[in-house]
ROGUDO-224022 format. One record per residue (C-alpha): y, z, x; residue in three letters. Coordinates in steps of 0.05 Angstrom, whole numbers, padded with zeros to 5 digits, always signed. Each point is the difference from the previous one (the first is absolute). Last residue first. Layout:
# residues N
YZXala;...
//
This chain:
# residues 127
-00588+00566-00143unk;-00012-00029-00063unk;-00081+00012-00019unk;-00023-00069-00034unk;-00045+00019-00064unk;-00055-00040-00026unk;-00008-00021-00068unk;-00070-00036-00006unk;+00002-00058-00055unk;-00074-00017-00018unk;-00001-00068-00042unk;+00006+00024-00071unk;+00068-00028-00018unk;+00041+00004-00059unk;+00027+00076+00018unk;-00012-00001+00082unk;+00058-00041-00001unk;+00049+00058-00017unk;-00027+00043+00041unk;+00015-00048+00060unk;+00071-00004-00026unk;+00007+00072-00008unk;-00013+00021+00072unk;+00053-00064+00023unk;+00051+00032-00043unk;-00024+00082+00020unk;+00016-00024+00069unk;+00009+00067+00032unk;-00073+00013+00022unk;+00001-00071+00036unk;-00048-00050-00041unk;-00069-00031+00017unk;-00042-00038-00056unk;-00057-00017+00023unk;-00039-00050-00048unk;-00067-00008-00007unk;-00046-00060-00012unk;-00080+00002+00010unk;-00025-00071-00039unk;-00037+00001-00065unk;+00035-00061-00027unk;+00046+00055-00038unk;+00024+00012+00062unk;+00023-00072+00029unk;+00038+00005-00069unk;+00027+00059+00010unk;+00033-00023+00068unk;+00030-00057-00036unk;+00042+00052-00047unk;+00024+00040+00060unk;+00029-00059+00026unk;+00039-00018-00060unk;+00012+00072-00009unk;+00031-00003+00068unk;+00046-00068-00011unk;+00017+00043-00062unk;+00025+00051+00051unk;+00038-00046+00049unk;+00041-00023-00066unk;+00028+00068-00007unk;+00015+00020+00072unk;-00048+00023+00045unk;+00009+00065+00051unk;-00041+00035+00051unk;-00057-00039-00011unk;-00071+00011+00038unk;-00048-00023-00050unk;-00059-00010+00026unk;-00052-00045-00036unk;-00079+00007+00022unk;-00053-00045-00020unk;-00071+00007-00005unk;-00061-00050-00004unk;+00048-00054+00035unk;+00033-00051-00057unk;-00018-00068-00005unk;+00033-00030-00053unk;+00048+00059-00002unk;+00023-00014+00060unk;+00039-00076-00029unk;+00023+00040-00054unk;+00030+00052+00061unk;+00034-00053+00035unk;+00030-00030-00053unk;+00033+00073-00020unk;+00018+00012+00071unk;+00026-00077-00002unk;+00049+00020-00061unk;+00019+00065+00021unk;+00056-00020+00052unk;+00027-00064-00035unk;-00005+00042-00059unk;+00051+00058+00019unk;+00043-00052+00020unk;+00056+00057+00020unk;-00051+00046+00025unk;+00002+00074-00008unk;-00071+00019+00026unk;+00009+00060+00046unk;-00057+00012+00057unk;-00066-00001-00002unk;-00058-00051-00051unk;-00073-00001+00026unk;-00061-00043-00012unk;-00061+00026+00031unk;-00068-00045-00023unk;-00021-00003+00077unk;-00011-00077+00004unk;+00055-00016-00051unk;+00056+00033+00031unk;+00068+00009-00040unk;+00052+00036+00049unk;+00072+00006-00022unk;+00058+00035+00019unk;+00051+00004-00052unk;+00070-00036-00010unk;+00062+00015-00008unk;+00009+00042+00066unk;-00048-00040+00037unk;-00079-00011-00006unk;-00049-00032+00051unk;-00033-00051-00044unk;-00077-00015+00000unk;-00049-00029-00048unk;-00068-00021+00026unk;-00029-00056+00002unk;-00065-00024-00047unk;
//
């Protein structure tokens, strides 16, 4: 299976989905136009993971900023990931957020609710 890479921009996060190590990772703002054209194959590629998942994976979530539709496209995500861990697999989430970005704090609360995949919430010092 290949990986997924995409250096990001200012619409658009970084993005770094690698099947051998089981470290998928989202950085940057997501505030695309198409949001689906961008989420689509992330979403593709992680059905096609999940039929062969590695014994743990690990999804860091680096966002500064994602608009409305970015964050379904998350839950989507997030949603996929539960599924490789109800199959008995190691999943956790990091969460990372800047100590004055109570929105992006909440949002990763917030999808802890449904969910029982591990989401850690780990704070980025500003300097």
């Amino acid at each position: 299976m290949k990986n997924l890479e995409q250096e990001g921009s200012f619409k658009l996060p970084s993005l770094s989905l690698n099947a051998n190590s089981g470290v998928l990772e989202l950085a940057g703002k997501s505030i695309p136009e198409r949001t689906s054209e961008f989420y689509d194959p992330v979403l593709a590629w992680i059905d096609e993971y999940s039929q062969s998942p590695q014994e743990e994976t690990i999804f860091n979530v680096k966002l500064e900023y994602c608009n409305s539709s970015s964050t379904r496209y998350l839950m989507d995500i997030l949603e996929r990931l539960e599924r490789i861990f109800k199959e008995g697999k190691k999943v956790t989430v990091n969460w990372y957020y800047e100590e004055d970005d109570e929105d992006m704090l909440d949002l990763g609360q917030s999808y802890s609710v449904p969910l029982t995949i591990p989401i850690n919430m780990i704070l980025v010092p500003v300097d």
